[in-house]
C-alpha positions in Angstrom: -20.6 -18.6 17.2 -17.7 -16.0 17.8 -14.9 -16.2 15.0 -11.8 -14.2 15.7 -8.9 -13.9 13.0 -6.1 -14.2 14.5 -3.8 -14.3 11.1 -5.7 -14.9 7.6 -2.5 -14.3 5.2 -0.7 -16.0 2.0 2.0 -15.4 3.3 4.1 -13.5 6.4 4.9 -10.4 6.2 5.3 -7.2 8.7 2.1 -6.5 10.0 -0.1 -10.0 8.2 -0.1 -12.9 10.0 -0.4 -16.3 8.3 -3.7 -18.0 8.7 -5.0 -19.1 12.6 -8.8 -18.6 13.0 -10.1 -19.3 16.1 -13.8 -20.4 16.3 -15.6 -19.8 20.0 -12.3 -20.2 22.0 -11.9 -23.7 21.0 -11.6 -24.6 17.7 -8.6 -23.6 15.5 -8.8 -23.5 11.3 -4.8 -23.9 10.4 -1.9 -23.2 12.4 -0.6 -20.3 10.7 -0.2 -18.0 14.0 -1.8 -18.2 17.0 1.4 -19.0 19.1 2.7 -15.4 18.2 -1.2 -14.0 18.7 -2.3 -15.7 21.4 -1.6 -16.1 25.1 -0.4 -18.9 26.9 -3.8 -18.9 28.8 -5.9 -18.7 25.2 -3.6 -21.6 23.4 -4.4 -23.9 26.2 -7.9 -23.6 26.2 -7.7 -24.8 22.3 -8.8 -28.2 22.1 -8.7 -28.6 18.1 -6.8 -27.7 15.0 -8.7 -28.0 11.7 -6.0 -27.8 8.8 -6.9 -27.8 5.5 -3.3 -29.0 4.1 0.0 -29.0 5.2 1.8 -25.9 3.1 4.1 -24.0 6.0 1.9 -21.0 6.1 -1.0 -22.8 7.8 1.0 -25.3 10.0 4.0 -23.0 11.1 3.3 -22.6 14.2 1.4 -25.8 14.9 4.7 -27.2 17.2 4.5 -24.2 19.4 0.9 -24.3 19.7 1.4 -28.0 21.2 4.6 -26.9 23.6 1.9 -25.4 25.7 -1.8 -27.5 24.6 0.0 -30.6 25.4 3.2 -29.4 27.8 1.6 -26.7 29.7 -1.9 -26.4 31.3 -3.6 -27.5 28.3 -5.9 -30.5 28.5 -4.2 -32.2 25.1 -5.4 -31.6 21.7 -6.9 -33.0 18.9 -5.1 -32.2 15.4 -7.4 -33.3 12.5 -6.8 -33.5 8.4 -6.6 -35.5 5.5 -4.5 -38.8 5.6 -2.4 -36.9 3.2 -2.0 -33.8 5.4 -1.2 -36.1 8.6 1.6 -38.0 6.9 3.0 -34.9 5.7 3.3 -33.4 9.3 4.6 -36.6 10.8 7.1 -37.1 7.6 8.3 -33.7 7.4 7.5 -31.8 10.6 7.5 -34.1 13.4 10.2 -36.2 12.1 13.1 -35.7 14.7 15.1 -33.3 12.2 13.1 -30.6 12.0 11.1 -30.8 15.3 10.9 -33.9 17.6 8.9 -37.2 16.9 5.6 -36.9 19.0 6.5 -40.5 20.0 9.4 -38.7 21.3 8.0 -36.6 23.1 5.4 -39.1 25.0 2.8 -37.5 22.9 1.4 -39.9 20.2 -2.3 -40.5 20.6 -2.0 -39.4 24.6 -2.3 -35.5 24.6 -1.9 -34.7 21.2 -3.9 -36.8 18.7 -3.6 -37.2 14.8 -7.0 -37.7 13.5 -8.2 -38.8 10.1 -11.3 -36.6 8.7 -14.2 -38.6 8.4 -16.8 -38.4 5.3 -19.4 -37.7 7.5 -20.1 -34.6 9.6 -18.4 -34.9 13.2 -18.5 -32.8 16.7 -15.8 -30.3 18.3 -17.3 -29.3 21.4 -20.4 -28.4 20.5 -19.8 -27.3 16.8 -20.5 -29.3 14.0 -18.2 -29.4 10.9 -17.9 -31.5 7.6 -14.4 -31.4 5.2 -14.8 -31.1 1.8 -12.1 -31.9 -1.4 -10.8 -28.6 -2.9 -8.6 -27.8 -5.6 -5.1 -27.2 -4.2 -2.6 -30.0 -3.0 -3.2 -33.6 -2.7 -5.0 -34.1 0.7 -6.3 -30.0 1.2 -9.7 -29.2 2.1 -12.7 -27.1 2.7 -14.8 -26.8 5.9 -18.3 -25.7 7.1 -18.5 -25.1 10.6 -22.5 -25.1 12.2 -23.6 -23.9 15.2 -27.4 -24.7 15.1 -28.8 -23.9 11.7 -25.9 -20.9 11.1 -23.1 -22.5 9.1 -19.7 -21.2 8.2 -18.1 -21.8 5.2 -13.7 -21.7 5.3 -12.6 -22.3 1.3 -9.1 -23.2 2.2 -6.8 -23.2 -0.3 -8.4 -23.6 -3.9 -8.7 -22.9 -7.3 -12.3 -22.4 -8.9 -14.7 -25.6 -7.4 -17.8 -25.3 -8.6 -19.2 -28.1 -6.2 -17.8 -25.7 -3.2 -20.0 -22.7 -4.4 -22.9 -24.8 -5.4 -22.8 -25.9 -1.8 -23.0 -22.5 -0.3 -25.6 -21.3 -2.3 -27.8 -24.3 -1.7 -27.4 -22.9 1.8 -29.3 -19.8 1.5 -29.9 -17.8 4.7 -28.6 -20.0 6.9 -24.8 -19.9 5.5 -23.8 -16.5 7.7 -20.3 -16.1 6.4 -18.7 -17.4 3.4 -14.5 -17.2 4.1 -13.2 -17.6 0.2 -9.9 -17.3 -0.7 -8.3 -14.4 -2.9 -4.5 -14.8 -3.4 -3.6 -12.7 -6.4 -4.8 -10.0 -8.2 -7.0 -10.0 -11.2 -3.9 -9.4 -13.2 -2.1 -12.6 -12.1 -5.4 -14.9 -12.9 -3.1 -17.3 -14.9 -0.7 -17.3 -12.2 -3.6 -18.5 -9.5 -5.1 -21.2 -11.5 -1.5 -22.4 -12.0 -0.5 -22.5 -8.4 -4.5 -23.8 -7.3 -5.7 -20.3 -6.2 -8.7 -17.5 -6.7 -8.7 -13.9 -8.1 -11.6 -11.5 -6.9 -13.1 -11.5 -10.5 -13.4 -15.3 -10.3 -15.4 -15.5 -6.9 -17.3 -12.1 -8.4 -19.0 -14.3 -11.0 -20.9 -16.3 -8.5 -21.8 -13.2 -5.6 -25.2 -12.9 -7.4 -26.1 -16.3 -5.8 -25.5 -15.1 -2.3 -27.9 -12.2 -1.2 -28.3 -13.3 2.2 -24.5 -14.1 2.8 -21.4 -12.2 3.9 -18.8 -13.2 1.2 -15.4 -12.7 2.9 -12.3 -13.2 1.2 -8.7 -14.0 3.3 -5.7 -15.6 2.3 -4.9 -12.4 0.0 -0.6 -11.9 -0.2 0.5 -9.1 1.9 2.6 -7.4 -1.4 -0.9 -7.7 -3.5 -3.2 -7.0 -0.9 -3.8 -3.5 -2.2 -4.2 -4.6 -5.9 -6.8 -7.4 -4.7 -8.8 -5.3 -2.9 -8.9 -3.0 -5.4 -10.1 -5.4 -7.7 -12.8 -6.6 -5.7 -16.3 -6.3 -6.8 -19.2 -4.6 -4.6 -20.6 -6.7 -2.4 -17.3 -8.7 -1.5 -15.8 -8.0 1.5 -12.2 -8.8 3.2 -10.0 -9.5 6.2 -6.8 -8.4 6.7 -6.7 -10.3 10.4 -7.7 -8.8 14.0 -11.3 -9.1 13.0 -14.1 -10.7 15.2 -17.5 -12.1 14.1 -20.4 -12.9 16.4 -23.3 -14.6 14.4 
């Protein structure tokens, strides 16, 4: 499984790109980027968006990303999320005020497809992933991405879930890279749980459980990101977006 981050920020800023990771050429977590990352020959070979709720910094760039998946030499695209999440985009986004109704466009369930997350695991391409509840918005999730018997763990958005670490820990060995969330500082711990969010002190309490896993954390904010990885504990590491992992 090759995992390139293409943006993995709170927010935009010079320099941090908001969150796009791109999972073996195919498969996209959020929509935060990869338009402004990515060339026209990459975004076409995309063939799934994974987005874990509709906030602007992961589904910015989600219409550009289908001027050329759907429009270009793309072979369509499949855009999947919570009921919540879809409504949202074809409410607020695809609306014909802010961007054009896919209806509009000729798109709706013909090269571009809105689909509902099931309960139950489900295939991209020869990649397995599963959606789980976290604690952010109405309709955002988590997702574990396997290849085989290596899983992948994205947190999403989310404030402290104890069902989402109790999960990767159950995992053991076979859960290669843990992607957690880390939006503030330490100092601003009232401030995350507030606004549905993690502080590396909070995911620190639970790295003793994961000996045999790369904890990660990403969505940091560009004007903490010195403070929160400061703050992190040994053990933890951290993207800041240009990365690649091969596992």
């Amino acid at each position: 499984m090759k995992i390139e981050i293409l943006g993995c920020s709170g927010a935009a800023a010079k320099g941090f790109n908001t969150t796009s990771i791109l999972i073996n050429q195919e498969v996209l977590i959020d929509a935060g980027s990869a338009a402004s990352v990515l060339d026209e020959k990459r975004l076409s070979g995309i063939r799934h968006i994974l987005l874990t709720h509709s906030h602007i910094d992961h589904i910015k760039e989600l219409p550009f990303i289908l001027d050329v998946a759907c429009f270009g030499k793309g072979e369509g695209i499949d855009i999947w999320g919570s009921s919540i999440t879809l409504n949202a985009l074809r409410k607020h986004l695809f609306n014909g005020i802010l961007w054009p109704k896919l209806k509009q466009l000729g798109l709706d369930n013909s090269s571009c497809r809105f689909i509902t997350l099931p309960k139950d695991t489900f295939n991209l391409n020869g990649l397995s992933a599963k959606s789980f509840k976290s604690e952010h918005i109405n309709g955002a999730r988590s997702f574990m991405i396997s290849e085989g018997n290596k899983h992948v763990i994205f947190s999403g958005d989310t404030s402290y879930v104890p069902r989402l670490f109790n999960l990767a820990a159950s995992l053991s060995g076979r859960l290669k890279l843990f992607f957690v969330e880390a939006s503030f500082p330490d100092r601003m711990i009232e401030v995350a749980r507030l606004t549905g969010h993690l502080t590396p002190s909070i995911i620190g309490r639970e790295l003793h459980r994961f000996k045999r896993t790369r904890v990660i954390a990403y969505h940091i904010k560009p004007r903490y990101f010195e403070e929160v990885t400061t703050d992190m504990p040994e053990g933890m590491g951290y993207v800041r977006g240009g990365e690649v992992f091969n596992i």
